[in-house]
Structures are given as structure tokens and as C-alpha cells.
C-alpha positions as CSV (number, residue, x, y, z in Angstrom):
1,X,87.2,17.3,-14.9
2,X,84.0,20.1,-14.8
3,X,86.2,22.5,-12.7
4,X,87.5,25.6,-15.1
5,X,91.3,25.4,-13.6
6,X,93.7,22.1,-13.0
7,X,96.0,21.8,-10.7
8,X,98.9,21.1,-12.6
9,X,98.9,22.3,-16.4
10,X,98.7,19.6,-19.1
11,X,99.5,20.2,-22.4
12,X,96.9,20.0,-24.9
13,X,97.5,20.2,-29.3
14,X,95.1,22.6,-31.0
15,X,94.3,22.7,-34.6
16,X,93.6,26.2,-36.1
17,X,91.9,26.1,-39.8
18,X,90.5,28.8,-41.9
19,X,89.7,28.7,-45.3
20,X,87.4,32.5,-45.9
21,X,88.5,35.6,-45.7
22,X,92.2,36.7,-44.7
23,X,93.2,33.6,-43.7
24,X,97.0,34.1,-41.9
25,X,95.0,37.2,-40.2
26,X,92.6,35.2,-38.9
27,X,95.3,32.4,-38.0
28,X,97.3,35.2,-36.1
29,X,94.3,36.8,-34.2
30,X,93.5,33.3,-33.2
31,X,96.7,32.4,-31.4
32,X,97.4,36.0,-30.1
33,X,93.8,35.2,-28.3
34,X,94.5,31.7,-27.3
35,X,97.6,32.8,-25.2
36,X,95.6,34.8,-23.5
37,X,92.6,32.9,-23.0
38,X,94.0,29.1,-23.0
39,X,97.1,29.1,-21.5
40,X,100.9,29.0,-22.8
41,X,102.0,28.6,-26.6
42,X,104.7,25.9,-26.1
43,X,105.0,24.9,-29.8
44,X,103.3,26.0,-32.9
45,X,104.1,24.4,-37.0
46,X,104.1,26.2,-39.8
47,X,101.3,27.1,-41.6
48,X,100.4,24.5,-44.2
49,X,97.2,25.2,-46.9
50,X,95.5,21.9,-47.2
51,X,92.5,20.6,-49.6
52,X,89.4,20.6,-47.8
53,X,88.2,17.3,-46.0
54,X,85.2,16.2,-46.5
55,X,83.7,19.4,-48.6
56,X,86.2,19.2,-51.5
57,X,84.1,22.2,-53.2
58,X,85.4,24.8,-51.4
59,X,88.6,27.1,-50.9
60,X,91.7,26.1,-49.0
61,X,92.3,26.0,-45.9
62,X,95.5,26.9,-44.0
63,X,96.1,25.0,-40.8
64,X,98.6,24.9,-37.8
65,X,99.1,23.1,-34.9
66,X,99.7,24.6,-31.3
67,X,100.8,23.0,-28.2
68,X,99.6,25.3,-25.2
69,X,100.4,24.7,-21.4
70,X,97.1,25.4,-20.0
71,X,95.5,24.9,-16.1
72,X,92.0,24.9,-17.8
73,X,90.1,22.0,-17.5
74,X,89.4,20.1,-21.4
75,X,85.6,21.9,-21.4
76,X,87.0,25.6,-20.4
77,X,89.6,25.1,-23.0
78,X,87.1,23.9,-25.4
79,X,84.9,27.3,-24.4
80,X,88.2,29.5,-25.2
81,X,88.7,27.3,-28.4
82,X,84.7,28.4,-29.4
83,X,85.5,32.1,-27.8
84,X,88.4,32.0,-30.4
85,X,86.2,31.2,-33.4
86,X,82.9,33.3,-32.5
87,X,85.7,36.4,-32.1
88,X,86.7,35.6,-35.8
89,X,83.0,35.2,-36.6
90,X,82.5,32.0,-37.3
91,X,79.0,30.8,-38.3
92,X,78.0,27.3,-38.3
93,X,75.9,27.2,-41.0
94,X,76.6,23.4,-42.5
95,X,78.7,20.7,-41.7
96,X,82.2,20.6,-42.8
97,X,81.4,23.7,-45.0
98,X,83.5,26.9,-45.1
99,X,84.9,29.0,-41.8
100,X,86.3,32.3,-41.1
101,X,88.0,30.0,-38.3
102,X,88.0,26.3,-36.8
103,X,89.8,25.6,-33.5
104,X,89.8,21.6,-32.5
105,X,91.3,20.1,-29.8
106,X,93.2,16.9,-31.0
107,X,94.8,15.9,-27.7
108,X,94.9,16.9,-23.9
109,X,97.5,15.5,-22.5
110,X,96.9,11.7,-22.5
111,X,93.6,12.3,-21.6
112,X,90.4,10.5,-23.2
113,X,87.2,12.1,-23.2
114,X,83.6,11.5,-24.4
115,X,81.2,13.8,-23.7
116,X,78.4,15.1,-25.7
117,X,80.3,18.4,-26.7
118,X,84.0,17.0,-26.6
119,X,85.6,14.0,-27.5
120,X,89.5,13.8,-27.3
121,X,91.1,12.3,-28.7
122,X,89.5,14.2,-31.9
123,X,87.5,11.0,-33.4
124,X,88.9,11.5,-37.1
125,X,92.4,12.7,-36.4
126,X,94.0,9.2,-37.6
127,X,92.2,10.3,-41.0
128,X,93.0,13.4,-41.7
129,X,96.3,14.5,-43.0
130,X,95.6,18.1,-42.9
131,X,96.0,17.4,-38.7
132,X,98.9,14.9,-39.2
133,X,101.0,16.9,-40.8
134,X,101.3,19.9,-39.0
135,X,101.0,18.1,-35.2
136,X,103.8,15.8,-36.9
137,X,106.3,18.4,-37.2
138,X,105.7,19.7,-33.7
139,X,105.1,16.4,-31.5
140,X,106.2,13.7,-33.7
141,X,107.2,11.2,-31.3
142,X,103.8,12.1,-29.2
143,X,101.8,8.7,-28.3
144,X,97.5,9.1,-29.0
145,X,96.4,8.0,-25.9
146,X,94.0,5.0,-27.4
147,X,96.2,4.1,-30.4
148,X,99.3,3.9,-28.3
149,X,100.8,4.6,-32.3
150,X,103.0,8.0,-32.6
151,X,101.6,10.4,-34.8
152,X,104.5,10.1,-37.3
153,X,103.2,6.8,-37.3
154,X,99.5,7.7,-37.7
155,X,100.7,9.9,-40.6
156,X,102.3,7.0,-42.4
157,X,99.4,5.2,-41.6
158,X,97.2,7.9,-42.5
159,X,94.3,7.2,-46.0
160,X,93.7,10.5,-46.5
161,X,95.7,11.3,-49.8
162,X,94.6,15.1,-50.1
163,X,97.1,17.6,-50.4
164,X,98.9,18.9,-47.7
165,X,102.0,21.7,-48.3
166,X,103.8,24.0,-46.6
167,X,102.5,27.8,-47.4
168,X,104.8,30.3,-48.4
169,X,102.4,33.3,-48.6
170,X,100.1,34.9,-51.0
């Protein structure tokens, strides 16, 4: 899959994170660029502020989950995804440390895909509740392609005990 456009659209499940700066801005700009770069929104969550993962010592993040009907192959999407975050002006400065914006793709379809700059099925989503959550309330019943477990299930399933809850605004 190099080419930049597919034949048939597939839809692939984003997760937008921010945790610096005005966050729901950011959140907005990020999906107002996505459906124009990526492809169609088909389903987005709410916005949930979550505990950071993995870096506890820092602010917290709100996240959503999109679904987007795209013809872009999984690395153009993944170059929109990065367009996205550089826009927002993201700086990867440590791992897991704090961002203007994060956009990961958690699922293409039923696709499964290792390369060295993409690998979907994200790796950790079955460990991270701040994914679950939101990609539960808008594709539940959705199968991950090498678990063959829905992500409600996954979610149950899930160790990750950090807070996860729904944000009403600041």
C-alpha cells in the first residue's frame, strides 16, 4: 500500500490528544484540518481529559476519537496525521512528554501494518484507556484486527486504571 490514494475508501480511527496550550482549540483546528486533508469525518466522541500515560508529571490531556472515510493509503494518512500536528506546532522533544497536539492512528480498517514509521494496529492501544474510552463510545462493537476482541471488550480488559472522564469545559 505505498500509493497515496485507494481505490475504495477504508475507514480508519484516529486519536487526537493535547495536553499544552488551548487545548479544545487545538482539538478543533485539528479535525477542521483532517477533513480536509484525510478524508471524511464519519464519527467523532466527545472529548474526554485523561491522566497522562506513561509521563504522569505533566498536564492533562483531552482526547477524542474520529472515524474518517479516507482513499489515502495508511502512510499518506499518517503524513496528514503529522501535517495535522506540525500545523499545531508540535515539537518532539522527549518521549511521551507534553504536546500542543498528538494524532495516532489506532486502526485502518482491518488492516495490519508494520513498518518502520507505522504500525497499526497502534501497539499499546489494548493498554491504554485514554484510547479505549473514547474509540468505545464510537465503534464499540469494532473487532482489532489481531485480537479478534471488540474494543468494549479490550476496555474491560484494559490494566490501565488512570483516569478517564468526560470534559465539560473549562
Amino acid at each position: 500500500m505505498s500509493s497515496a490514494a485507494l481505490n475504495d475508501p477504508t475507514v480508519a480511527y484516529l486519536l487526537l490528544g493535547s495536553n499544552l496550550g488551548n487545548r479544545p482549540a487545538l482539538l478543533v483546528a485539528a479535525w477542521q484540518m483532517l477533513a480536509t486533508s484525510a478524508g471524511e469525518i464519519v464519527a467523532a466522541s466527545g472529548l474526554y481529559q485523561t491522566a497522562a500515560w506513561g509521563r504522569e508529571d505533566q498536564p492533562a490531556f483531552l482526547n477524542q476519537a474520529l472515524a474518517v472515510r479516507t482513499w489515502l493509503s495508511p502512510q499518506a494518512l499518517l503524513a496528514a496525521c503529522q501535517a495535522a500536528e506540525q500545523q499545531a506546532g508540535r515539537q518532539r522533544l522527549e518521549h511521551w512528554g507534553s504536546r500542543t497536539l498528538d494524532v495516532d492512528i489506532l486502526l485502518f480498517g482491518g488492516s495490519i501494518i508494520d513498518t518502520p514509521d507505522l504500525t497499526v494496529p497502534h501497539p499499546r492501544l489494548p493498554e491504554r484507556r485514554f484510547a479505549l474510552v473514547p474509540l468505545a463510545e464510537i465503534a464499540g462493537a469494532l473487532r482489532h484486527p489481531q485480537l479478534h476482541e471488540t474494543i468494549e471488550t479490550l476496555l474491560l480488559l484494559c490494566p490501565d486504571r488512570l483516569a478517564v472522564q468526560h470534559w465539560a469545559g473549562e
